[in-house]
Predicted model as a PDB file, atoms N, CA, C, CB and O in Angstrom, pLDDT in the B-factor column:
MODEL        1                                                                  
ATOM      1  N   UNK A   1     161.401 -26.406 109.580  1.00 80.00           N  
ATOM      2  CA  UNK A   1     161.586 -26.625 110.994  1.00 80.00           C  
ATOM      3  C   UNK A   1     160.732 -25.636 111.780  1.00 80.00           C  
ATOM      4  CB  UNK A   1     163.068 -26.497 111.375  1.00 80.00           C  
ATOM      5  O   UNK A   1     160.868 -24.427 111.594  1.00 80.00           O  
ATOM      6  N   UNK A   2     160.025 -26.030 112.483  1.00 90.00           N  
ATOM      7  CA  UNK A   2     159.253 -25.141 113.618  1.00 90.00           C  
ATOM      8  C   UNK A   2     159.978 -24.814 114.827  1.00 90.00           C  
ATOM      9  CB  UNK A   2     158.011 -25.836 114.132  1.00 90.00           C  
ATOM     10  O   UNK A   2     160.810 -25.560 115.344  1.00 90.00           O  
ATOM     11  N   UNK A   3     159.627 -23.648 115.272  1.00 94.00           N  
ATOM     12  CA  UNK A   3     160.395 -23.486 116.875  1.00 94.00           C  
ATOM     13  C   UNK A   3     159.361 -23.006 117.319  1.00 94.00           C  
ATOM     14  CB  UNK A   3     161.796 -22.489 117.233  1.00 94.00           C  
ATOM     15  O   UNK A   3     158.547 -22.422 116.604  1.00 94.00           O  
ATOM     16  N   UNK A   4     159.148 -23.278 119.317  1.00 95.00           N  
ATOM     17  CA  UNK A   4     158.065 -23.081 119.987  1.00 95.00           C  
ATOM     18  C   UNK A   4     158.849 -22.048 120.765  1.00 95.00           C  
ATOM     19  CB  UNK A   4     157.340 -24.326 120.689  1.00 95.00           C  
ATOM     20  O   UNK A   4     160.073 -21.925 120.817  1.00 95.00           O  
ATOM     21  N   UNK A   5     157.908 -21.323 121.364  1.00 97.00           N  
ATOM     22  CA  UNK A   5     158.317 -20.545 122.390  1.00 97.00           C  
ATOM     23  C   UNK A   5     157.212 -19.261 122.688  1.00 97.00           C  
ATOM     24  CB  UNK A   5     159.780 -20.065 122.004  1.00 97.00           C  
ATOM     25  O   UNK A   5     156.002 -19.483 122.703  1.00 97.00           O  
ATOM     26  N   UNK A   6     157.680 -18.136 122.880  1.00 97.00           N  
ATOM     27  CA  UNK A   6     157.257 -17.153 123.645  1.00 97.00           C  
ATOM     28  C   UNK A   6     157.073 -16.031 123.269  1.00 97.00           C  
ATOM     29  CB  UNK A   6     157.832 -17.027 124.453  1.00 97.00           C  
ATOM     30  O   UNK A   6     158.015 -15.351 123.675  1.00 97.00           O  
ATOM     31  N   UNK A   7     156.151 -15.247 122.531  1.00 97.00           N  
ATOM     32  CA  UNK A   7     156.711 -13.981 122.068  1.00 97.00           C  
ATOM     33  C   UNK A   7     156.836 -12.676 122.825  1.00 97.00           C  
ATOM     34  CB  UNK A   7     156.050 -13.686 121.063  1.00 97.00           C  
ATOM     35  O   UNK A   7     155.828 -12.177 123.324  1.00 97.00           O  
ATOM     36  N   UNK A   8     157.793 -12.208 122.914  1.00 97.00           N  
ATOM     37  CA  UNK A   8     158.091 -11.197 123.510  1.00 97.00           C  
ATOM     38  C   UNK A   8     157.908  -9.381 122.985  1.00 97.00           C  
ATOM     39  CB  UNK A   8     159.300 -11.633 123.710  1.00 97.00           C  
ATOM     40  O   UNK A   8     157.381  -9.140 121.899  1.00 97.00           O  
ATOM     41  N   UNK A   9     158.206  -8.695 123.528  1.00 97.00           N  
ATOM     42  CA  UNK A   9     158.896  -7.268 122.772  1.00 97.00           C  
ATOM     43  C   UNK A   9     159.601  -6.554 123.500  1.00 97.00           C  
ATOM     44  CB  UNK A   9     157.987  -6.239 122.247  1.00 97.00           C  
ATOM     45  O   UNK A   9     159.038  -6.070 124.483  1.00 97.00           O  
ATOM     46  N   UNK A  10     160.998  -6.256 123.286  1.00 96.00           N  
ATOM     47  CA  UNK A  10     161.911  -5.214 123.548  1.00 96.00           C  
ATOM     48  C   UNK A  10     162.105  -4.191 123.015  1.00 96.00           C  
ATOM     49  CB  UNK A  10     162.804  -5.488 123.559  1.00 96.00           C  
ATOM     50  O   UNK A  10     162.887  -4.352 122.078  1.00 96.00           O  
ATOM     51  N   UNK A  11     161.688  -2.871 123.167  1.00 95.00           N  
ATOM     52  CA  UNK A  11     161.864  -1.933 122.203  1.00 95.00           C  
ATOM     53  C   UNK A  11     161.160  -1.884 120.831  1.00 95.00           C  
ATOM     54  CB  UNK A  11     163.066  -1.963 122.008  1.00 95.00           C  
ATOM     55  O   UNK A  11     161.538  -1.421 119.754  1.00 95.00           O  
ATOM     56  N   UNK A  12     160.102  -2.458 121.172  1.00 93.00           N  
ATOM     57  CA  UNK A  12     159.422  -2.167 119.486  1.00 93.00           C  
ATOM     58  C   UNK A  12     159.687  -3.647 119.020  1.00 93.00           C  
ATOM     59  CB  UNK A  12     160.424  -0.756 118.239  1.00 93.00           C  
ATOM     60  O   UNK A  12     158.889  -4.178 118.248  1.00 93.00           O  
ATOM     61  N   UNK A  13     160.722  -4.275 119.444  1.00 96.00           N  
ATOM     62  CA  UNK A  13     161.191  -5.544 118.337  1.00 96.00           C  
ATOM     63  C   UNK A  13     160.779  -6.954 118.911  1.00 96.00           C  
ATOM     64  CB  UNK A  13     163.014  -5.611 118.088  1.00 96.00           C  
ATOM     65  O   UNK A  13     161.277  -7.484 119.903  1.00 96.00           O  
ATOM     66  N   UNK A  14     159.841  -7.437 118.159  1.00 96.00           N  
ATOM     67  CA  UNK A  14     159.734  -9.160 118.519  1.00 96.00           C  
ATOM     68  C   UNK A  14     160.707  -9.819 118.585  1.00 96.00           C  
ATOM     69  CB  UNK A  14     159.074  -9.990 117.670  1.00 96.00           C  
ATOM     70  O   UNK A  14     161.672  -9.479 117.900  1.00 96.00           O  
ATOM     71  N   UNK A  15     160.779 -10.778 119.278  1.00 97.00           N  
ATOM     72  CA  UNK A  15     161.503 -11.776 119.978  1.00 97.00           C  
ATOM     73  C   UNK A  15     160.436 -13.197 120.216  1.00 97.00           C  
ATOM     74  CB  UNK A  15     162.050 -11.038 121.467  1.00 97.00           C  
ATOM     75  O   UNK A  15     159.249 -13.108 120.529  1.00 97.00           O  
ATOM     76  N   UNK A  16     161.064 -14.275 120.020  1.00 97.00           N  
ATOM     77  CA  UNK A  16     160.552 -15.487 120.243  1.00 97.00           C  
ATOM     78  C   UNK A  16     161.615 -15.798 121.497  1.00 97.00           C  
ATOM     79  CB  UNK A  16     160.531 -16.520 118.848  1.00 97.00           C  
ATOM     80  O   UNK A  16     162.832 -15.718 121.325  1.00 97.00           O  
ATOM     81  N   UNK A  17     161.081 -16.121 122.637  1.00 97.00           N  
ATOM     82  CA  UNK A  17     161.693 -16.476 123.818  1.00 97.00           C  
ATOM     83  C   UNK A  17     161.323 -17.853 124.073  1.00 97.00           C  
ATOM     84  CB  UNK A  17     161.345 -15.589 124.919  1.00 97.00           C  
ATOM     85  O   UNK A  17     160.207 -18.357 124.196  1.00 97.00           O  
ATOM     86  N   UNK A  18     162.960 -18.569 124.149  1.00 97.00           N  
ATOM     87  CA  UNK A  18     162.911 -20.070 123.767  1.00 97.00           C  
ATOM     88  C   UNK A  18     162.839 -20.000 125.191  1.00 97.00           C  
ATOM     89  CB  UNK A  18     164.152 -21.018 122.844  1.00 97.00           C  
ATOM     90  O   UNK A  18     162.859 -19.027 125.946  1.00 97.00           O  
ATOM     91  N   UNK A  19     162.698 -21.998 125.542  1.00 94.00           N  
ATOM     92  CA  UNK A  19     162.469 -22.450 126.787  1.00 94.00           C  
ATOM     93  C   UNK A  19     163.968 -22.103 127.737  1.00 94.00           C  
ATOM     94  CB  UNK A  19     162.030 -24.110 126.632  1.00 94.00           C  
ATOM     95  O   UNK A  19     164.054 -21.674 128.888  1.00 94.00           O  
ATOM     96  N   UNK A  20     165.172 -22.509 126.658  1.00 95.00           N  
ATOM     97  CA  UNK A  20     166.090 -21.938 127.536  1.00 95.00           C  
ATOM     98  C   UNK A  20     166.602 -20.410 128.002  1.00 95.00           C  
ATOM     99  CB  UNK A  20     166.961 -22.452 127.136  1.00 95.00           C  
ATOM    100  O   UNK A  20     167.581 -20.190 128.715  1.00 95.00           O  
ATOM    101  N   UNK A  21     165.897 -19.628 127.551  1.00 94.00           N  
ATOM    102  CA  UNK A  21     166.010 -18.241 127.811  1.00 94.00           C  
ATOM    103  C   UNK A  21     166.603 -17.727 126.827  1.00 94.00           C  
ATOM    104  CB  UNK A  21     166.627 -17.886 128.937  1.00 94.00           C  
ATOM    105  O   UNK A  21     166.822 -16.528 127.004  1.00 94.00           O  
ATOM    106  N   UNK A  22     167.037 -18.220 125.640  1.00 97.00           N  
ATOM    107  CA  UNK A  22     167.767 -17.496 124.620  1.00 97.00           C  
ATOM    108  C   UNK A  22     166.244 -16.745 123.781  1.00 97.00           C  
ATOM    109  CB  UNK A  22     168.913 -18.753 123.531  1.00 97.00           C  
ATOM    110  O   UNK A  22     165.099 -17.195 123.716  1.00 97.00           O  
ATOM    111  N   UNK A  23     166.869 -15.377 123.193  1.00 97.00           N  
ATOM    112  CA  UNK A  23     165.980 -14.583 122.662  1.00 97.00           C  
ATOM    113  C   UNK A  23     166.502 -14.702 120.773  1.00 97.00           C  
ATOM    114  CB  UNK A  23     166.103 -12.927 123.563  1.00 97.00           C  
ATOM    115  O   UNK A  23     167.627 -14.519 120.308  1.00 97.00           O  
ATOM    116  N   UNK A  24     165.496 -14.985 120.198  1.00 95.00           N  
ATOM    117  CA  UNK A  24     165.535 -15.083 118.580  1.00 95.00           C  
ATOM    118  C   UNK A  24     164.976 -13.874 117.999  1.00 95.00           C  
ATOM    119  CB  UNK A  24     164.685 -16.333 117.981  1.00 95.00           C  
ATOM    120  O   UNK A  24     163.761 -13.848 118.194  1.00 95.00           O  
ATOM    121  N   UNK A  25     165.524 -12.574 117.177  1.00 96.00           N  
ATOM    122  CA  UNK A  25     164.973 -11.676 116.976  1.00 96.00           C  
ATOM    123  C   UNK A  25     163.918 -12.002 115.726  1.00 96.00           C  
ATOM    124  CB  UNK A  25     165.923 -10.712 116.879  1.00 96.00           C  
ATOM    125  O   UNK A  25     164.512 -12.572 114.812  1.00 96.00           O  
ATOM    126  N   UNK A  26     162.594 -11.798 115.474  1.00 95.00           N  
ATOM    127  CA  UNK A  26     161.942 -11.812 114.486  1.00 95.00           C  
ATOM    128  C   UNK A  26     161.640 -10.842 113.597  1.00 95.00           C  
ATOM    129  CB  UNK A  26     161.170 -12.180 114.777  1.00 95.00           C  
ATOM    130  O   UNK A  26     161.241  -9.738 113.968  1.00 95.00           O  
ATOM    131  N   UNK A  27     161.806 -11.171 112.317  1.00 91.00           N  
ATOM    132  CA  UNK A  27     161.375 -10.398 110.996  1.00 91.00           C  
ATOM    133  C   UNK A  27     160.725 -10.914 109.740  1.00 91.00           C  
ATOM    134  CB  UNK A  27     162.444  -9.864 110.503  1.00 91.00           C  
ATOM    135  O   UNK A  27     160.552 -12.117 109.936  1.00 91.00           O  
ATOM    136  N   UNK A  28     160.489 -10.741 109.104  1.00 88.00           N  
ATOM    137  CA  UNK A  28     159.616 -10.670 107.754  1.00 88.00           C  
ATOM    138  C   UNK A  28     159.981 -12.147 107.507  1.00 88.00           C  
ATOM    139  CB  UNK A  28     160.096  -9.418 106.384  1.00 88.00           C  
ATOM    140  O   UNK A  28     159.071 -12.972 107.597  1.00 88.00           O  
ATOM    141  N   UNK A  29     161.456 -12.630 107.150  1.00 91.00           N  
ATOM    142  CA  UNK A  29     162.077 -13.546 106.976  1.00 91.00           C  
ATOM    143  C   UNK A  29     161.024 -14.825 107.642  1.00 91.00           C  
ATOM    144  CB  UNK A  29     163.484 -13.241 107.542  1.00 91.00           C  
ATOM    145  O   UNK A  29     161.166 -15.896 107.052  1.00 91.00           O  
ATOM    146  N   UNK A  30     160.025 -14.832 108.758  1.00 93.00           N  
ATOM    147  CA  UNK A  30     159.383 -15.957 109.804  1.00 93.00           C  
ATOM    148  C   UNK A  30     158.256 -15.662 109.359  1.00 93.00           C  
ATOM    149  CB  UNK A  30     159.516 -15.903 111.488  1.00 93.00           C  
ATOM    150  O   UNK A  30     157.842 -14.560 108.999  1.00 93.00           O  
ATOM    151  N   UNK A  31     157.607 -16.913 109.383  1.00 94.00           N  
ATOM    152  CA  UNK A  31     156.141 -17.020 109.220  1.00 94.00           C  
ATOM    153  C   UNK A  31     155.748 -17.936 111.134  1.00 94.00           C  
ATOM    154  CB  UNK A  31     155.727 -18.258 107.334  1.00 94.00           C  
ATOM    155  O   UNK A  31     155.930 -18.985 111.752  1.00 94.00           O  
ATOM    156  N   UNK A  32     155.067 -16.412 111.278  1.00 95.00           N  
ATOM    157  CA  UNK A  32     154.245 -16.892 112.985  1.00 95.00           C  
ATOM    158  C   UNK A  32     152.645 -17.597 112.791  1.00 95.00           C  
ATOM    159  CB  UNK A  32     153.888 -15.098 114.171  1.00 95.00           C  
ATOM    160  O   UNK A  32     151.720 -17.352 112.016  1.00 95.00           O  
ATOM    161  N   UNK A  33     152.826 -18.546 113.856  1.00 96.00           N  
ATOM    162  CA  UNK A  33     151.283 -19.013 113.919  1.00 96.00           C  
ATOM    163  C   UNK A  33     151.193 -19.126 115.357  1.00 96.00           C  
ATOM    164  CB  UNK A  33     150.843 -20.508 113.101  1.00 96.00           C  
ATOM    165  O   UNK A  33     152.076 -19.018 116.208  1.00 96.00           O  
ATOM    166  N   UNK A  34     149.701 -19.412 115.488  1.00 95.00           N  
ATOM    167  CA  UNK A  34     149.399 -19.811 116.699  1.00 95.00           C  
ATOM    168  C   UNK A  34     149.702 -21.157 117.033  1.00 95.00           C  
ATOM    169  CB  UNK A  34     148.190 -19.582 116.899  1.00 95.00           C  
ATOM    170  O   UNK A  34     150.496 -21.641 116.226  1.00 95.00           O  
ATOM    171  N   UNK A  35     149.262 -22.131 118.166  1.00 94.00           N  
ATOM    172  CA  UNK A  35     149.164 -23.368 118.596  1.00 94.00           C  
ATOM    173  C   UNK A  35     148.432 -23.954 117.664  1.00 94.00           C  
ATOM    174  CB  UNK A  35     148.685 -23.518 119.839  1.00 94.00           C  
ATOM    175  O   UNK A  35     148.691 -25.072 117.217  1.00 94.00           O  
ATOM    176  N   UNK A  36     147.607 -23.348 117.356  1.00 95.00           N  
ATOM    177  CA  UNK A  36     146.557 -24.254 116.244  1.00 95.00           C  
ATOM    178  C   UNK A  36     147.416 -24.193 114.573  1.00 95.00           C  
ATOM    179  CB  UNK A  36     144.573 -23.222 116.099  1.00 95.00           C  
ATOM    180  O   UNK A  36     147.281 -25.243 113.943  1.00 95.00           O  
ATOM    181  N   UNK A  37     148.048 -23.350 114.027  1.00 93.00           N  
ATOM    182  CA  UNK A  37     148.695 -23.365 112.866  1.00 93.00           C  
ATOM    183  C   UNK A  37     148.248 -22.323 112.635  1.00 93.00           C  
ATOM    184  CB  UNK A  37     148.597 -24.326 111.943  1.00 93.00           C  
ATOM    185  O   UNK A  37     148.722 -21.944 111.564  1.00 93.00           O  
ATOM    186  N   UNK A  38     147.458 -21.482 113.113  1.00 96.00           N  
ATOM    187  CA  UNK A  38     146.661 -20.149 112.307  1.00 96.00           C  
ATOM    188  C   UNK A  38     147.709 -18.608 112.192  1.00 96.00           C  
ATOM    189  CB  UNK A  38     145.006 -19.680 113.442  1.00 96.00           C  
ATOM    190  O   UNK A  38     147.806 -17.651 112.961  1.00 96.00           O  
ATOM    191  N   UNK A  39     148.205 -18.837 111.220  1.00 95.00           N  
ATOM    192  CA  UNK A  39     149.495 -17.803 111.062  1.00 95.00           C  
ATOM    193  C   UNK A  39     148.830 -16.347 111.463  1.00 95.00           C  
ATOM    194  CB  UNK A  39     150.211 -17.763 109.262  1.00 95.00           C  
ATOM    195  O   UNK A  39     147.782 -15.965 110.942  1.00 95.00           O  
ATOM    196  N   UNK A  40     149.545 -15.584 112.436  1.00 94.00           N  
ATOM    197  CA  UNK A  40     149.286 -14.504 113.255  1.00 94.00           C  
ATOM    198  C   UNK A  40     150.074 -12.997 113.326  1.00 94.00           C  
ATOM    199  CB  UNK A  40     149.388 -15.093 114.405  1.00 94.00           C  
ATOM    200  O   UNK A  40     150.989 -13.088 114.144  1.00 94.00           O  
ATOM    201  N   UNK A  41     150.039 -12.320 113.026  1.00 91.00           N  
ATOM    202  CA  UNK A  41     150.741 -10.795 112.897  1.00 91.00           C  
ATOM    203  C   UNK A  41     151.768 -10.976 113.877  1.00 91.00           C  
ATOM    204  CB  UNK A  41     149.727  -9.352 113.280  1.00 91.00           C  
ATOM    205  O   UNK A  41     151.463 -11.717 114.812  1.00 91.00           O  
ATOM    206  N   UNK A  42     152.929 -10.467 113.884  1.00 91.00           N  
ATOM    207  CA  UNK A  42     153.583 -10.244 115.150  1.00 91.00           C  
ATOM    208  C   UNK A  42     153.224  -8.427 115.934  1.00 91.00           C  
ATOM    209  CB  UNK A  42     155.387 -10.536 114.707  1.00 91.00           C  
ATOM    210  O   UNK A  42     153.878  -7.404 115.728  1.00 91.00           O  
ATOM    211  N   UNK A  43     152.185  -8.568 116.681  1.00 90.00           N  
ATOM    212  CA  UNK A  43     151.865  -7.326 117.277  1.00 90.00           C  
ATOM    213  C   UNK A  43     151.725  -7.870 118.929  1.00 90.00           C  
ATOM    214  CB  UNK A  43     150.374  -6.586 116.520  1.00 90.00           C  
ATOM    215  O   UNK A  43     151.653  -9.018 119.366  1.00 90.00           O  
ATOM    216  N   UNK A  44     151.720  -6.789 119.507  1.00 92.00           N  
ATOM    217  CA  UNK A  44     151.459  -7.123 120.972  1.00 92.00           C  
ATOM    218  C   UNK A  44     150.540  -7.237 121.830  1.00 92.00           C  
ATOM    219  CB  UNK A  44     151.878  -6.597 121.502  1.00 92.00           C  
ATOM    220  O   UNK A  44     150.468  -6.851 122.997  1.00 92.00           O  
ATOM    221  N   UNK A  45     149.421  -8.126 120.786  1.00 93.00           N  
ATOM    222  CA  UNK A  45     148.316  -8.516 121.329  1.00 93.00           C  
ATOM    223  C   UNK A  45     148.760  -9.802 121.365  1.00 93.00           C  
ATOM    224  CB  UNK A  45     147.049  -8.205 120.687  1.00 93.00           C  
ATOM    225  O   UNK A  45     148.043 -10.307 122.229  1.00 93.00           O  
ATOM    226  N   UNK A  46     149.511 -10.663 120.956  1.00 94.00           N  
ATOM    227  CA  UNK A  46     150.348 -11.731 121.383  1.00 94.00           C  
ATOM    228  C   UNK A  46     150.802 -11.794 122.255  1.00 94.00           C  
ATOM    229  CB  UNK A  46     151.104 -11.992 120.901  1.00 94.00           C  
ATOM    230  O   UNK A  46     150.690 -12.769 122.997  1.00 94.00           O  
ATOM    231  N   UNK A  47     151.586 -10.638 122.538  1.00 96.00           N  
ATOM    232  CA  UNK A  47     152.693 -10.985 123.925  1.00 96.00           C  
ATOM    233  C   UNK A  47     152.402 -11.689 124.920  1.00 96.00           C  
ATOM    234  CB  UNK A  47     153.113  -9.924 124.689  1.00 96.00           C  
ATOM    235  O   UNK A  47     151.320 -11.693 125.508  1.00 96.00           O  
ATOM    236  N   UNK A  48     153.876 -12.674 125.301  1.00 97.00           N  
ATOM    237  CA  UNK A  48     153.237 -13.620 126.679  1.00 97.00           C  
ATOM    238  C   UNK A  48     152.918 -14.632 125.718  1.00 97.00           C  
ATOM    239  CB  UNK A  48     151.703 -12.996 127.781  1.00 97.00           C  
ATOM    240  O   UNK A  48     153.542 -15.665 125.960  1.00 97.00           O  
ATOM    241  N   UNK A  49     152.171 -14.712 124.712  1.00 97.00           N  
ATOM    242  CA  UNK A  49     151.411 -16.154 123.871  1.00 97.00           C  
ATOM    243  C   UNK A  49     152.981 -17.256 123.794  1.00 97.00           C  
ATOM    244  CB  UNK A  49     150.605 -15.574 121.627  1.00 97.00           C  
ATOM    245  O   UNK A  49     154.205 -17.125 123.820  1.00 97.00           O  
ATOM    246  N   UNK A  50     152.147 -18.123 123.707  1.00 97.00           N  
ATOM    247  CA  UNK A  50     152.997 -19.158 122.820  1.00 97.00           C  
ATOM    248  C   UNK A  50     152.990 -19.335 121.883  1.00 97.00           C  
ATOM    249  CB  UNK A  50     153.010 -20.117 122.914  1.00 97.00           C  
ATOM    250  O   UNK A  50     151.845 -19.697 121.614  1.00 97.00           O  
ATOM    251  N   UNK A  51     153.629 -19.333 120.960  1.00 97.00           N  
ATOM    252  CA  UNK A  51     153.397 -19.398 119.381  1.00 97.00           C  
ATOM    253  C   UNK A  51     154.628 -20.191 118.765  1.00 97.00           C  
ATOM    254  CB  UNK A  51     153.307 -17.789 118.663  1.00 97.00           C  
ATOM    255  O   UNK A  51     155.699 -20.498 119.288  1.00 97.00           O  
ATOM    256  N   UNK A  52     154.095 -20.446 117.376  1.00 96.00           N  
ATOM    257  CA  UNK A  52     155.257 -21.199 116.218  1.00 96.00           C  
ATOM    258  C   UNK A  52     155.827 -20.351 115.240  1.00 96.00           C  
ATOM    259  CB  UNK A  52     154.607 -22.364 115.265  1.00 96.00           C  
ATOM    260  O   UNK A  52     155.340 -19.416 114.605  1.00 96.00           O  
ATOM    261  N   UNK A  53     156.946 -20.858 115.244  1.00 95.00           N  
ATOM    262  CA  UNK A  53     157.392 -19.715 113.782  1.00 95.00           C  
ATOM    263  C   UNK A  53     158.243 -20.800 113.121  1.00 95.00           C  
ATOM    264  CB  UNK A  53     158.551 -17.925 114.158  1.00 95.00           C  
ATOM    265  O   UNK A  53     159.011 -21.491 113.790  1.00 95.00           O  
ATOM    266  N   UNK A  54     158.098 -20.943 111.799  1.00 93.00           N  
ATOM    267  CA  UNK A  54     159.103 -21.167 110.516  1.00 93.00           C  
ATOM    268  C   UNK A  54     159.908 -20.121 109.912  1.00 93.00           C  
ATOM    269  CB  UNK A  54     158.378 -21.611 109.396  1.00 93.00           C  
ATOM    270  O   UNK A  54     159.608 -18.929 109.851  1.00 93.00           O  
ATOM    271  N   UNK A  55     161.180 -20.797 109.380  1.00 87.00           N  
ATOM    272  CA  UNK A  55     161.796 -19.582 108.584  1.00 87.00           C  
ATOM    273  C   UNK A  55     160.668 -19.432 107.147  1.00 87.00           C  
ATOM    274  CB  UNK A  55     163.704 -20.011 108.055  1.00 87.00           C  
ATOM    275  O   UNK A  55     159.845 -20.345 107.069  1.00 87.00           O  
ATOM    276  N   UNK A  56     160.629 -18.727 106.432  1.00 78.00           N  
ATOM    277  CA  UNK A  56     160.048 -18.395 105.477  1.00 78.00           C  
ATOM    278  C   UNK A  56     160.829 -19.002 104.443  1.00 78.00           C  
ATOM    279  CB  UNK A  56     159.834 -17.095 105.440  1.00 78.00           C  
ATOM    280  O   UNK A  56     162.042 -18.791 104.459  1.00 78.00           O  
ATOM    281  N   UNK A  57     160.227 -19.877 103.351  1.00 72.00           N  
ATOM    282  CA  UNK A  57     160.810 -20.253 102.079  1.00 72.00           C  
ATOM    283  C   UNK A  57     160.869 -19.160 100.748  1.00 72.00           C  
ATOM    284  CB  UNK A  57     160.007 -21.467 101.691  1.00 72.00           C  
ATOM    285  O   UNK A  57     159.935 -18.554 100.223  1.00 72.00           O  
ATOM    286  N   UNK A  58     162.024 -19.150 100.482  1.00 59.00           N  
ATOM    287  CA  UNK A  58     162.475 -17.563  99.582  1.00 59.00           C  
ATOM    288  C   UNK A  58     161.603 -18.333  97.937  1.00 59.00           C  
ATOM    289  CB  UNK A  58     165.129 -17.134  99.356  1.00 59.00           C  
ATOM    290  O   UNK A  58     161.575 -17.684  96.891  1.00 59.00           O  
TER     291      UNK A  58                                                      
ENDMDL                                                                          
END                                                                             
């Protein structure tokens, strides 16, 4: 399952900021990409971006 949204940072910690304003904390567990599919670091040269994330398959 993909989710769209927003990436954020509070305190050091990523966040995917959905359309309804709820905040999803991100970790290792997510694989991030861009709009195009091009999987992307979570650093804060993103922030503000829109991006995709999957849960990660164990």
């Amino acid at each position: 399952m993909e989710t769209f949204g927003t990436l954020i940072f509070l305190n050091g910690q990523a966040f995917l900021e959905l359309e309804i304003g709820e905040l999803v904390a991100l970790n290792n567990s997510f694989i991030a990409e861009d709009l195009n599919g091009k999987p992307i670091t979570l650093d804060e040269s993103y922030a503000g971006k829109q991006i995709v994330i999957r849960k990660a398959v164990a």
